[in-house]
PDB file of N, CA, C and O in Angstrom, chain B, residues numbered from 101:
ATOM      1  N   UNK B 101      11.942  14.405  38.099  1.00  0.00           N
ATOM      2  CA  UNK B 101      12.590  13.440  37.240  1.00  0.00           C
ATOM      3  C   UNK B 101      14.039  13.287  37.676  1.00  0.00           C
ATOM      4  O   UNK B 101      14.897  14.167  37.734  1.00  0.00           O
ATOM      5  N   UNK B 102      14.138  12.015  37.966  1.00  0.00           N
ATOM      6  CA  UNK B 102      15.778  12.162  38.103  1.00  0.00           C
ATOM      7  C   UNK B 102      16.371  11.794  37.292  1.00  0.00           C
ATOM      8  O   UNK B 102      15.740  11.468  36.286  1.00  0.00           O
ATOM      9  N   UNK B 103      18.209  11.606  37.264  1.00  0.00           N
ATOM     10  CA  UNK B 103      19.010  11.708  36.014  1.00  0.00           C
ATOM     11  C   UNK B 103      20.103  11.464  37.144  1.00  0.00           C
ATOM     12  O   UNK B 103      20.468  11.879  38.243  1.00  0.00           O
ATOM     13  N   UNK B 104      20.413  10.442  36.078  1.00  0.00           N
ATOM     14  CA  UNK B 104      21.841   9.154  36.589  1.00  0.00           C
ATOM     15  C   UNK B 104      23.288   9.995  36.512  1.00  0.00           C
ATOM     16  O   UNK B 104      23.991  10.023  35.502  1.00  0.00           O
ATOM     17  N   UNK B 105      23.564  10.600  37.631  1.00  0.00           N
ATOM     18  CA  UNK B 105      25.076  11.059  38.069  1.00  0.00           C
ATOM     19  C   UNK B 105      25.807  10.411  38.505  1.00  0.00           C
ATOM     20  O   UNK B 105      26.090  10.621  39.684  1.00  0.00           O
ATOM     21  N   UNK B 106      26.530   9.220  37.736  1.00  0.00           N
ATOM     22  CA  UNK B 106      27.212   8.260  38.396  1.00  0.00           C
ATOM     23  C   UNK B 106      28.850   9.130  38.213  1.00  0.00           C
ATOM     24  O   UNK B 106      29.837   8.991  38.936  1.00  0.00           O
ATOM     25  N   UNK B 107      28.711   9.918  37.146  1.00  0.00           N
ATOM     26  CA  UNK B 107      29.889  10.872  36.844  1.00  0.00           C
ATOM     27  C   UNK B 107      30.200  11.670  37.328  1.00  0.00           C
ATOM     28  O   UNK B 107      31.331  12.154  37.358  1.00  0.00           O
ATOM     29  N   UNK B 108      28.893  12.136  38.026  1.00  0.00           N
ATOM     30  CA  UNK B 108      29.116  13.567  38.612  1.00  0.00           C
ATOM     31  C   UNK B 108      28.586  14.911  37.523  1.00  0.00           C
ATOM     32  O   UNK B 108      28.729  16.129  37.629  1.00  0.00           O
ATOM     33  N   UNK B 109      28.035  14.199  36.646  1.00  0.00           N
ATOM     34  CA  UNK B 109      27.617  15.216  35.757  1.00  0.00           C
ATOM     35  C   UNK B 109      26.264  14.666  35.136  1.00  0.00           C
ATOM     36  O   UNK B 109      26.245  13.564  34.588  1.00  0.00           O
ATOM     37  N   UNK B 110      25.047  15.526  35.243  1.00  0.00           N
ATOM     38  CA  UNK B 110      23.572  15.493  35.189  1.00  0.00           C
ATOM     39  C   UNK B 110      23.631  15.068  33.554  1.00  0.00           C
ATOM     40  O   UNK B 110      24.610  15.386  32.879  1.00  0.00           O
ATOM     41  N   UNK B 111      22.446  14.287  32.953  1.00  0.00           N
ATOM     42  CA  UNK B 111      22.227  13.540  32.098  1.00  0.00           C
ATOM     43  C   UNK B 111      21.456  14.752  31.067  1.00  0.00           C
ATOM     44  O   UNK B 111      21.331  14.566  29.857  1.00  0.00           O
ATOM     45  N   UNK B 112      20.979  15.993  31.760  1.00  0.00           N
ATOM     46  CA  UNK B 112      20.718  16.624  30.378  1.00  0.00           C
ATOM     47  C   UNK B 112      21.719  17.428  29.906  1.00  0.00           C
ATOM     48  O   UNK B 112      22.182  18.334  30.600  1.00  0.00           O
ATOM     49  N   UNK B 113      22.234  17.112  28.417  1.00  0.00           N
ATOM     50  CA  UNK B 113      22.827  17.587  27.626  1.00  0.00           C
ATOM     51  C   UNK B 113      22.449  18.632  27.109  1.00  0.00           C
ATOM     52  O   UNK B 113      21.653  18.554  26.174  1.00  0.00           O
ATOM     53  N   UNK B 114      22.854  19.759  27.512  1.00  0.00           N
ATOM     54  CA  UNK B 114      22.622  21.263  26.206  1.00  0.00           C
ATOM     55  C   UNK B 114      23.386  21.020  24.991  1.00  0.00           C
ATOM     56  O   UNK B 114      24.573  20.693  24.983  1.00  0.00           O
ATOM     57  N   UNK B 115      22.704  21.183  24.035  1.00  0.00           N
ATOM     58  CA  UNK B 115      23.252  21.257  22.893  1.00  0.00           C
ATOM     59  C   UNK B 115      23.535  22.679  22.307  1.00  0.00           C
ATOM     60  O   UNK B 115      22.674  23.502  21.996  1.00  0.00           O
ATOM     61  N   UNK B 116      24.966  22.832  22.204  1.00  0.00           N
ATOM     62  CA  UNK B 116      25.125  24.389  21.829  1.00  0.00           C
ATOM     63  C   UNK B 116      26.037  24.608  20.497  1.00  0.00           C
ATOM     64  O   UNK B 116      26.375  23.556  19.954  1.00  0.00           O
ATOM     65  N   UNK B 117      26.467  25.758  19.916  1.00  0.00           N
ATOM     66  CA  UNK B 117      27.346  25.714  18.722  1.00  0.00           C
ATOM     67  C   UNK B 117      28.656  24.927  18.856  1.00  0.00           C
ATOM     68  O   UNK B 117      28.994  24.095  18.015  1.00  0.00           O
ATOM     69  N   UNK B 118      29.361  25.214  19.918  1.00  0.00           N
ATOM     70  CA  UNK B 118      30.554  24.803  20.800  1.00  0.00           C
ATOM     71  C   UNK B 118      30.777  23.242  20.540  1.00  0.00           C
ATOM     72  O   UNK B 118      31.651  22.624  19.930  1.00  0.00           O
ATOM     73  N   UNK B 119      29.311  22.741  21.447  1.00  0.00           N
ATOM     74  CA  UNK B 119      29.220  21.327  20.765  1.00  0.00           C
ATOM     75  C   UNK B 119      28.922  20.685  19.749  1.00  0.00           C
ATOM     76  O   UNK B 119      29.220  19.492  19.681  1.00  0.00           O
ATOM     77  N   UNK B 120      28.323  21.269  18.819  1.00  0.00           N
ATOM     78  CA  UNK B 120      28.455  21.176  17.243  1.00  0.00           C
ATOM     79  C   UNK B 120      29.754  20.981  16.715  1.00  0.00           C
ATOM     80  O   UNK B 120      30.152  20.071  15.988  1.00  0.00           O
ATOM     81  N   UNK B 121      30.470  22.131  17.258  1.00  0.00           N
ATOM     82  CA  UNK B 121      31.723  22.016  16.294  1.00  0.00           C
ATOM     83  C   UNK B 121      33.077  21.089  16.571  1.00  0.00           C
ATOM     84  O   UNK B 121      34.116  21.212  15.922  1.00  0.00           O
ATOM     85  N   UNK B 122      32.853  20.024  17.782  1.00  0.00           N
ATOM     86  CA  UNK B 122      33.790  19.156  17.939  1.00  0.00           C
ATOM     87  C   UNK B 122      32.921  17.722  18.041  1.00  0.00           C
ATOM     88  O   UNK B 122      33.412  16.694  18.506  1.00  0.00           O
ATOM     89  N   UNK B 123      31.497  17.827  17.512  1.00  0.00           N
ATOM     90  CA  UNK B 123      31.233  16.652  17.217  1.00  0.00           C
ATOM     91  C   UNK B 123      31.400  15.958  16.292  1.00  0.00           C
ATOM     92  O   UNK B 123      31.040  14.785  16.386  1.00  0.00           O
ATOM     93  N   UNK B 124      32.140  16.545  14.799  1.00  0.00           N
ATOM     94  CA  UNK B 124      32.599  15.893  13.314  1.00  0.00           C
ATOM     95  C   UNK B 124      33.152  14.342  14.105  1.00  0.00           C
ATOM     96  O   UNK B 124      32.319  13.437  14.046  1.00  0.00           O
ATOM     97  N   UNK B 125      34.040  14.121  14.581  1.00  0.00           N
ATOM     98  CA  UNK B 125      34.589  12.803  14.654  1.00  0.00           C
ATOM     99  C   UNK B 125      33.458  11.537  15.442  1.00  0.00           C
ATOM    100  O   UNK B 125      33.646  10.324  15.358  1.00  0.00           O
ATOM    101  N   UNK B 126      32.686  11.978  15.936  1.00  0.00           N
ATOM    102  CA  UNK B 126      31.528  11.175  16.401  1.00  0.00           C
ATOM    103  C   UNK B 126      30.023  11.116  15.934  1.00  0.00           C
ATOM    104  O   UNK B 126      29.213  10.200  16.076  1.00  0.00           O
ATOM    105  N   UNK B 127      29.874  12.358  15.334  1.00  0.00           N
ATOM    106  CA  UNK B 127      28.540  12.638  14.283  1.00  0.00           C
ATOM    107  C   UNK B 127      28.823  12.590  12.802  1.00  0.00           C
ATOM    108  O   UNK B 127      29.786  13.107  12.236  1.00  0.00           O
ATOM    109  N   UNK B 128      27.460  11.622  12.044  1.00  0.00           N
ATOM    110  CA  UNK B 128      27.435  12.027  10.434  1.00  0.00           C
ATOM    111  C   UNK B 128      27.011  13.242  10.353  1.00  0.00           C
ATOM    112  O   UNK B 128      26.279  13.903  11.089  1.00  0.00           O
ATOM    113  N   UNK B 129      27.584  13.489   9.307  1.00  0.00           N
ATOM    114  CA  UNK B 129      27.143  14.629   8.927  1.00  0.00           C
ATOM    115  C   UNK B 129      25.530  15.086   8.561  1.00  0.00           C
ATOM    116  O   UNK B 129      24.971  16.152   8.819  1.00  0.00           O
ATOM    117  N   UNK B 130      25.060  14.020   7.945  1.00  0.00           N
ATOM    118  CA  UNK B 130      23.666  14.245   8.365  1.00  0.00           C
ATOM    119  C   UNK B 130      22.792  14.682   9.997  1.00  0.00           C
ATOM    120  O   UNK B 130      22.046  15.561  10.427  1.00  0.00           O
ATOM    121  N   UNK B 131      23.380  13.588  10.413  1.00  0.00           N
ATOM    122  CA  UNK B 131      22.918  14.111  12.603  1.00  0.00           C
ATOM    123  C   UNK B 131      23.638  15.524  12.511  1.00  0.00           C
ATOM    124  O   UNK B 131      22.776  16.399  12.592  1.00  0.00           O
ATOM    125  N   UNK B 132      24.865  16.038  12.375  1.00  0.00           N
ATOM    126  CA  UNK B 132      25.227  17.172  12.494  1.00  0.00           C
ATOM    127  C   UNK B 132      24.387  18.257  11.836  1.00  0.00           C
ATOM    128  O   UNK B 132      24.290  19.345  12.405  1.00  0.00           O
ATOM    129  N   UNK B 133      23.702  18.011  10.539  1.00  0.00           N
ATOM    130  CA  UNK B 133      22.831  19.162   9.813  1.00  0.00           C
ATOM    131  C   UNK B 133      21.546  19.226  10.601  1.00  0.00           C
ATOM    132  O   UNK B 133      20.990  20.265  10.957  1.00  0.00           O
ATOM    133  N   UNK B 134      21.143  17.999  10.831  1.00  0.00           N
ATOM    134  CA  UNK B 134      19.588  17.787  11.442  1.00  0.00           C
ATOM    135  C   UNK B 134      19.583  18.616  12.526  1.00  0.00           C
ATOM    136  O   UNK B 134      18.692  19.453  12.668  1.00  0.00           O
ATOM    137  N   UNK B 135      20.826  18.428  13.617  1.00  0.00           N
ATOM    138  CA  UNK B 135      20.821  19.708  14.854  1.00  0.00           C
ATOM    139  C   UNK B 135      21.680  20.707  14.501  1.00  0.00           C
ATOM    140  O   UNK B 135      22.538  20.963  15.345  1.00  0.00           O
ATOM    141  N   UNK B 136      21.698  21.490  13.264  1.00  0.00           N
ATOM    142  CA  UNK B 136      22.614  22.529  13.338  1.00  0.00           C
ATOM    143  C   UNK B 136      22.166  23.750  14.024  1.00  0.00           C
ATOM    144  O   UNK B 136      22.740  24.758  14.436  1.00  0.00           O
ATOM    145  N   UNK B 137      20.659  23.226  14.008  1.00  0.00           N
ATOM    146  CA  UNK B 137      19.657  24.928  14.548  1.00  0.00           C
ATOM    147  C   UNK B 137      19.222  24.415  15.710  1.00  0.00           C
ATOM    148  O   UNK B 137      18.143  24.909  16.039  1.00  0.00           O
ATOM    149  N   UNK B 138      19.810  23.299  16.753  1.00  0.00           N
ATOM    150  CA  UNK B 138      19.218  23.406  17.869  1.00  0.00           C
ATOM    151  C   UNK B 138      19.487  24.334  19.191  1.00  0.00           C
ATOM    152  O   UNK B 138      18.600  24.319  20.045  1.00  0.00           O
ATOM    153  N   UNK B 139      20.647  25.141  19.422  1.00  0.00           N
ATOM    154  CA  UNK B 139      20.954  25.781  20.179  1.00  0.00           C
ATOM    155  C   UNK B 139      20.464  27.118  20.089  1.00  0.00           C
ATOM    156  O   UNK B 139      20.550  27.901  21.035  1.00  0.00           O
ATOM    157  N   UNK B 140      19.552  27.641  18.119  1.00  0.00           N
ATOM    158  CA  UNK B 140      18.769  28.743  17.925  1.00  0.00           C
ATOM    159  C   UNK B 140      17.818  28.779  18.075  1.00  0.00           C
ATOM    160  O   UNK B 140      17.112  29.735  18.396  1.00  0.00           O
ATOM    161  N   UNK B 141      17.452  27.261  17.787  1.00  0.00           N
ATOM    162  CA  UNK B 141      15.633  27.444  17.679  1.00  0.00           C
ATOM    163  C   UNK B 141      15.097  26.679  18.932  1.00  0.00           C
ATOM    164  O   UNK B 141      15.538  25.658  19.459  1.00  0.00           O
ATOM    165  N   UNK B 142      13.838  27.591  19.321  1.00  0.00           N
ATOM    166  CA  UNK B 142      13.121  27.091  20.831  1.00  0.00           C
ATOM    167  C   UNK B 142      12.236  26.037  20.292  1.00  0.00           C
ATOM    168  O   UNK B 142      11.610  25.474  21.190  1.00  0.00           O
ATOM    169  N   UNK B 143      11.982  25.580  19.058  1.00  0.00           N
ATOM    170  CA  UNK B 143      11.491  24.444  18.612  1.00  0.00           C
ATOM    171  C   UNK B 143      12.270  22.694  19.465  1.00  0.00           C
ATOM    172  O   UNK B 143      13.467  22.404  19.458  1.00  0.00           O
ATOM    173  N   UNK B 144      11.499  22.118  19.890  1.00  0.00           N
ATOM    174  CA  UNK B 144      12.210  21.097  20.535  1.00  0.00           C
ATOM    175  C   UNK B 144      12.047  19.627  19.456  1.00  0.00           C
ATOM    176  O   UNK B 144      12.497  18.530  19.789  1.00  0.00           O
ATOM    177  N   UNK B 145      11.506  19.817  18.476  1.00  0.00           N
ATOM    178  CA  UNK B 145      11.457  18.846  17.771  1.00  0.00           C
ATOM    179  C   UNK B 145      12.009  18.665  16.745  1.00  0.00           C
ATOM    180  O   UNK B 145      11.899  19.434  15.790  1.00  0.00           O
ATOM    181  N   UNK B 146      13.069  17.074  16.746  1.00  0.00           N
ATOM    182  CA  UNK B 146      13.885  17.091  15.451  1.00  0.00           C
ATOM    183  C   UNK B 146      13.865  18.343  13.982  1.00  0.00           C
ATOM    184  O   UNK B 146      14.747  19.143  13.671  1.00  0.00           O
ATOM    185  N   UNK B 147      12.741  18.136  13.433  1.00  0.00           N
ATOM    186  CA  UNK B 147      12.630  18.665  12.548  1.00  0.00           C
ATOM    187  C   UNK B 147      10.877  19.273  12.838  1.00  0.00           C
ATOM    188  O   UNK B 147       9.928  18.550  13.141  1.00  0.00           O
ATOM    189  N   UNK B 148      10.851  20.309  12.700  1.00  0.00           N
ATOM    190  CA  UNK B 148       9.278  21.132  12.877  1.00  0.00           C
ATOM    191  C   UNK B 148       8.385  20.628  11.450  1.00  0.00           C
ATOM    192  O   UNK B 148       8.746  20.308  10.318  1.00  0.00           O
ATOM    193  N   UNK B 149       6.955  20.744  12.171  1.00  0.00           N
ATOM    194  CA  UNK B 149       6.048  19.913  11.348  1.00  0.00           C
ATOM    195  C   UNK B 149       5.715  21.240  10.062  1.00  0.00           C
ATOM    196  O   UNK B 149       5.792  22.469  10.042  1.00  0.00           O
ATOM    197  N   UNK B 150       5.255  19.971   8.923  1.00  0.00           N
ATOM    198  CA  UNK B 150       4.714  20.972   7.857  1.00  0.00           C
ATOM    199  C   UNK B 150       3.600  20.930   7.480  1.00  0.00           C
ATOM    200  O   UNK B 150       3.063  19.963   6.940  1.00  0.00           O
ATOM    201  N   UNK B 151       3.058  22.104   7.748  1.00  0.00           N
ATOM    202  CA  UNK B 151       1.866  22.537   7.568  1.00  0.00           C
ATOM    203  C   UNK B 151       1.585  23.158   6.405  1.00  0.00           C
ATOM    204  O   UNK B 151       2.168  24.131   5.926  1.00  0.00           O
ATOM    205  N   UNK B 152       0.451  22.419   5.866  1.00  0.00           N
ATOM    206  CA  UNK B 152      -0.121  22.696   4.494  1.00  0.00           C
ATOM    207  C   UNK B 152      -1.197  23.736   4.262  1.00  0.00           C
ATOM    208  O   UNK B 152      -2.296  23.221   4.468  1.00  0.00           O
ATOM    209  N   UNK B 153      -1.275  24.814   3.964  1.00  0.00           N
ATOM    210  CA  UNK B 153      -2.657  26.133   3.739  1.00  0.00           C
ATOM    211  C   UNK B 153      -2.483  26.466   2.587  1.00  0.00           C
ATOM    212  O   UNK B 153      -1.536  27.009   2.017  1.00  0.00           O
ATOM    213  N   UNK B 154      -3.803  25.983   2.141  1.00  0.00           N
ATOM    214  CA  UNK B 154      -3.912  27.048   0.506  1.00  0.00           C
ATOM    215  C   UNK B 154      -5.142  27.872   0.739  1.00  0.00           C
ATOM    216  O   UNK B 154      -5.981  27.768   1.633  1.00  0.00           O
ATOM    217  N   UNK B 155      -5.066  28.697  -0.244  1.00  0.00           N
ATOM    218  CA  UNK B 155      -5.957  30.069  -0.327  1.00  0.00           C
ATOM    219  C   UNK B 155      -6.858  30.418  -1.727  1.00  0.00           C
ATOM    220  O   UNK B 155      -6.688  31.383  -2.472  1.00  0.00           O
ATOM    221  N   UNK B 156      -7.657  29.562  -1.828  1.00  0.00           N
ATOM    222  CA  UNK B 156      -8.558  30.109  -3.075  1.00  0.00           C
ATOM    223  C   UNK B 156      -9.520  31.109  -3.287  1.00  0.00           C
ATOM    224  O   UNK B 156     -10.342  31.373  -2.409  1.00  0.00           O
ATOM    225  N   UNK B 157      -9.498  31.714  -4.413  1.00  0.00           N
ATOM    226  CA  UNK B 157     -10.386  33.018  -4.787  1.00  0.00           C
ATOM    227  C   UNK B 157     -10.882  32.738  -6.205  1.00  0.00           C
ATOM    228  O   UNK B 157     -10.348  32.626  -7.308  1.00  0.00           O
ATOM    229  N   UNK B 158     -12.265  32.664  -5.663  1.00  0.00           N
ATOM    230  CA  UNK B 158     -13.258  32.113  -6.780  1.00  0.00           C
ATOM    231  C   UNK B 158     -14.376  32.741  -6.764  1.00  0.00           C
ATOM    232  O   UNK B 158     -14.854  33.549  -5.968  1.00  0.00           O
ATOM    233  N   UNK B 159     -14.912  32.089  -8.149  1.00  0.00           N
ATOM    234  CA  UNK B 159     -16.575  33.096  -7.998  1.00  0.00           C
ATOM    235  C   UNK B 159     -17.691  32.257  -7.843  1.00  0.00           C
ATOM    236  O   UNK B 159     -18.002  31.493  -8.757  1.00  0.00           O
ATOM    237  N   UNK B 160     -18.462  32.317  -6.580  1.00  0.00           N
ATOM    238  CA  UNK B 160     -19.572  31.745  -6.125  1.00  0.00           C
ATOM    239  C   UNK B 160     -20.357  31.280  -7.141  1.00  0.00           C
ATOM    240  O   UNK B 160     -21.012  30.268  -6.891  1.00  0.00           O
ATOM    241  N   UNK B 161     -20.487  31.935  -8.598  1.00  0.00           N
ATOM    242  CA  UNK B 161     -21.365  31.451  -9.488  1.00  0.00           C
ATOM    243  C   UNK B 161     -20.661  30.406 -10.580  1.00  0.00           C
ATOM    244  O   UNK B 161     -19.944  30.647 -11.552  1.00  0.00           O
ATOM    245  N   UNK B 162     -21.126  29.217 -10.060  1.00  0.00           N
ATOM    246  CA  UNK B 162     -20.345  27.942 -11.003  1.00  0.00           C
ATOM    247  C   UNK B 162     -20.269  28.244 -12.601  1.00  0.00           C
ATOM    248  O   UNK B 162     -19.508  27.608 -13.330  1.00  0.00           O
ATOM    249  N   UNK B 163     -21.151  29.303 -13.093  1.00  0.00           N
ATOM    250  CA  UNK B 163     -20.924  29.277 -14.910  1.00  0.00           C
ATOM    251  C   UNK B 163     -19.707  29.832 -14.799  1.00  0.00           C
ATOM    252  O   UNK B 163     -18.855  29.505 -15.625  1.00  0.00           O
ATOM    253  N   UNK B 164     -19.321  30.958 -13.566  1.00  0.00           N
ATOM    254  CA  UNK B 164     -18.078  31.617 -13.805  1.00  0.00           C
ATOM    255  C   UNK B 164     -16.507  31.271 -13.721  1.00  0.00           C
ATOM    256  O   UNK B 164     -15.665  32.084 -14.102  1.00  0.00           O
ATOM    257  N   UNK B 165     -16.173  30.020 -13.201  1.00  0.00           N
ATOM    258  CA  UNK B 165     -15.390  29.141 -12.941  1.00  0.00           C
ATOM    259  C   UNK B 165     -14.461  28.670 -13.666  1.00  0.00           C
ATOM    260  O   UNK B 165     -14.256  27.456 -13.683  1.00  0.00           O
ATOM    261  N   UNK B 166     -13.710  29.554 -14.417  1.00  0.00           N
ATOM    262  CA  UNK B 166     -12.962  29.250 -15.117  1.00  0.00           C
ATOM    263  C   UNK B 166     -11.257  28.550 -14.870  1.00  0.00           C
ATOM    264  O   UNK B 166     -10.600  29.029 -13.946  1.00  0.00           O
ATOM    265  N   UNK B 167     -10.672  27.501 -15.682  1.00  0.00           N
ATOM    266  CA  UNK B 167      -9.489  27.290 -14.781  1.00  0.00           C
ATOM    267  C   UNK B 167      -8.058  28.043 -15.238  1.00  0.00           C
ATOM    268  O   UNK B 167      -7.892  28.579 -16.333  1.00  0.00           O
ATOM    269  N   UNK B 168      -7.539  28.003 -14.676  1.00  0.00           N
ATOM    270  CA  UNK B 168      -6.368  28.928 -14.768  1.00  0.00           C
ATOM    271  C   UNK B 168      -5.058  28.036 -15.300  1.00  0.00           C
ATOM    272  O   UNK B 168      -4.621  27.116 -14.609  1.00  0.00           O
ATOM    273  N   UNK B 169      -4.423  28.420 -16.697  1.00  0.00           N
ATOM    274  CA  UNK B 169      -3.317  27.709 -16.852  1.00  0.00           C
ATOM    275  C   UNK B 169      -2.207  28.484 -16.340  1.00  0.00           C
ATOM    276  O   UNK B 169      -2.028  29.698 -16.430  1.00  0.00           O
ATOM    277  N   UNK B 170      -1.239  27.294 -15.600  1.00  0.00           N
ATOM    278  CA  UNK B 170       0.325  27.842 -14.902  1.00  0.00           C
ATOM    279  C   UNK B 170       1.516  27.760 -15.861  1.00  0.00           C
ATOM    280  O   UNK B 170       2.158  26.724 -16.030  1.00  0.00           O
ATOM    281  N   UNK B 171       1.767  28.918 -16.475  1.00  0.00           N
ATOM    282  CA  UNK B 171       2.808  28.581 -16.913  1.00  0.00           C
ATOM    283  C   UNK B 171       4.295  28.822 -16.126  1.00  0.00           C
ATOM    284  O   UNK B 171       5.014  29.735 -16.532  1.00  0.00           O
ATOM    285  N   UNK B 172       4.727  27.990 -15.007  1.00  0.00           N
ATOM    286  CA  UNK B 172       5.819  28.112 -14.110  1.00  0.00           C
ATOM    287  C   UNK B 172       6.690  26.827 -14.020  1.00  0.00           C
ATOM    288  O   UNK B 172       7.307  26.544 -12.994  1.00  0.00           O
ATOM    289  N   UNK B 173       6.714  25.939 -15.323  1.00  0.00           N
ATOM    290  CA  UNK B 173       7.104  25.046 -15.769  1.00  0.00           C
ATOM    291  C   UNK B 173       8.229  25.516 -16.922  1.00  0.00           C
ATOM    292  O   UNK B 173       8.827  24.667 -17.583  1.00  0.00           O
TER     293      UNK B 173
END
């Protein structure tokens, strides 16, 4: 893959803390939160996907099926 050095300096950008912290005058602050963890995390994607798993424990016999009230309201 190549990458346009008309500067003299290669087109991939590391993003590190360093450059975080003198991007305020050119980044919202939102773009600044969205990559605050990119120089920690080996995740390469904006924001990592969310994955949904639930875990039920029930009793095979349908008379026994009772439902459960939450009180966490």
């Amino acid at each position: 893959m190549a990458s346009n050095e008309t500067n003299g300096k290669p087109d991939n950008f590391v993003f590190t803390a360093e450059a975080l912290q003198k991007a305020p005058p050119s980044m919202a602050m939102a773009t600044r939160a969205i990559h605050a963890d990119d120089f920690v995390s080996p995740h390469h994607a904006i924001a990592p996907a969310i994955h949904v798993a639930v875990c039920y424990r029930y009793s095979r016999n349908p008379d026994n099926l009772v439902p459960k009230v939450t009180d966490d309201v």
